[in-house]
C-alpha positions as CSV (number, residue, x, y, z in Angstrom):
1,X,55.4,-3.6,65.3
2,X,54.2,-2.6,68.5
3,X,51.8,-0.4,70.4
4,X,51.8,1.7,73.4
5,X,49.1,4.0,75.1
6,X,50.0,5.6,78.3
7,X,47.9,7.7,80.7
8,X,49.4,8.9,83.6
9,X,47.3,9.8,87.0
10,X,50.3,11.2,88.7
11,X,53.4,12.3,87.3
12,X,55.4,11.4,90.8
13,X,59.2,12.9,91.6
14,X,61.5,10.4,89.1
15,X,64.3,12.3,87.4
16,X,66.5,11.5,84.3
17,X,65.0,11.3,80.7
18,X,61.5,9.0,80.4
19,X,61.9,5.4,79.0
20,X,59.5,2.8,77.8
21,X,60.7,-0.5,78.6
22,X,59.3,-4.0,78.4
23,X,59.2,-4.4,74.7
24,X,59.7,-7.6,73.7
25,X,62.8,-8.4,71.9
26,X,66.1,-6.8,72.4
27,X,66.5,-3.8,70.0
28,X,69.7,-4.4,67.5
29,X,73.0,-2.9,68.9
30,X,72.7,1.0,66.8
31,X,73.3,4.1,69.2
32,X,71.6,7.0,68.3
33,X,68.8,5.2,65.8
34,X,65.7,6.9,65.8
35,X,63.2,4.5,64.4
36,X,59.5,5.0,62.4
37,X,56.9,5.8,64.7
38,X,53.7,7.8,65.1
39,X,53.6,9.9,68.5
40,X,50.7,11.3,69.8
41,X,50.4,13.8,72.9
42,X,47.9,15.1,74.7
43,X,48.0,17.1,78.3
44,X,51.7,17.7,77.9
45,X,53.4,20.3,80.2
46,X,53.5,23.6,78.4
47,X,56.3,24.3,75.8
48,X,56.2,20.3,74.6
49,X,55.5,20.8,71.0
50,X,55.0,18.5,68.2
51,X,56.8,16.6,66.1
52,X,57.9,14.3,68.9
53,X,60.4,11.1,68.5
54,X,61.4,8.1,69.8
55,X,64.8,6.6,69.6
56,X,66.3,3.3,70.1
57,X,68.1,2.4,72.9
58,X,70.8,-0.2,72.0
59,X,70.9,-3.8,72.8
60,X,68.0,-3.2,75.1
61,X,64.1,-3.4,75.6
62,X,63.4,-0.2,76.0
63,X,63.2,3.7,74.2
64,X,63.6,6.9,74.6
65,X,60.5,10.2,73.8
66,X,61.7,13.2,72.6
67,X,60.7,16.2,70.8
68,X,61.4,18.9,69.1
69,X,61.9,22.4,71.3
70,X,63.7,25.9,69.4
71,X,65.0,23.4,66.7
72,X,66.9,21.2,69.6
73,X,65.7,17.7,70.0
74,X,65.2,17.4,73.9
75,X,64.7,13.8,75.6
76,X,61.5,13.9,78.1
77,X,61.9,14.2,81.6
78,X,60.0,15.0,84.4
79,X,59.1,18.3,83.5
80,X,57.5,18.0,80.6
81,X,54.6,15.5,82.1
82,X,51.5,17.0,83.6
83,X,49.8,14.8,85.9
84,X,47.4,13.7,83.4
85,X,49.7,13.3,80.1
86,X,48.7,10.8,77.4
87,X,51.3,9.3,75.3
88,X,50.4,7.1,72.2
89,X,53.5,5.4,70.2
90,X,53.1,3.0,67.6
91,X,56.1,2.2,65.0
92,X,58.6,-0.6,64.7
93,X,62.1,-1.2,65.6
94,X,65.0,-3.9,64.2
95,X,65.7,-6.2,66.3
96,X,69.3,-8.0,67.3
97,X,68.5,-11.5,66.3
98,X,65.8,-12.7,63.5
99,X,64.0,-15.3,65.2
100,X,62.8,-18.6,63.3
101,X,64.8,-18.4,60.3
């Protein structure tokens, strides 16, 4: 299970579709696995609509944020941050290795 609350004071100039990274096992080796998770947004650009998603990322530490545009899922980038956007995710993800058993 994990947790993540972001609030962001500055959007900045990155490009490419927004990650979280640093969680702390490696995820298990699944392209395209979108995973349980509760998303909450709040100060989005405007046109970023709910639901939202994440999606795993295999063999890595790290996810992707999407939502739902025009019945399209479209990954987050740059332009869908304002510079005060809030991003809450909390869900769960398999792993590639259970530990202590």
């Amino acid at each position: 299970f994990y947790s993540v609350s972001l609030k962001l004071t500055a959007k900045g100039s990155s490009t490419g579709s927004a990650t979280i990274s640093g969680l702390p096992f490696t995820s298990k080796n699944t392209a395209n696995h979108a995973f349980p998770a509760a998303v909450v947004l709040d100060d989005m650009a405007a046109g970023v609509t709910q639901p939202s998603y994440v999606t795993n990322n295999p063999n890595t530490t790290s996810f992707g944020l999407g939502y739902l545009a025009a019945g399209q899922y479209t990954e987050f980038t740059h332009a869908e941050f304002s510079d005060t956007s809030l991003i809450q995710v909390n869900g769960n993800y398999e792993i590639s290795t259970v530990y202590g058993i």
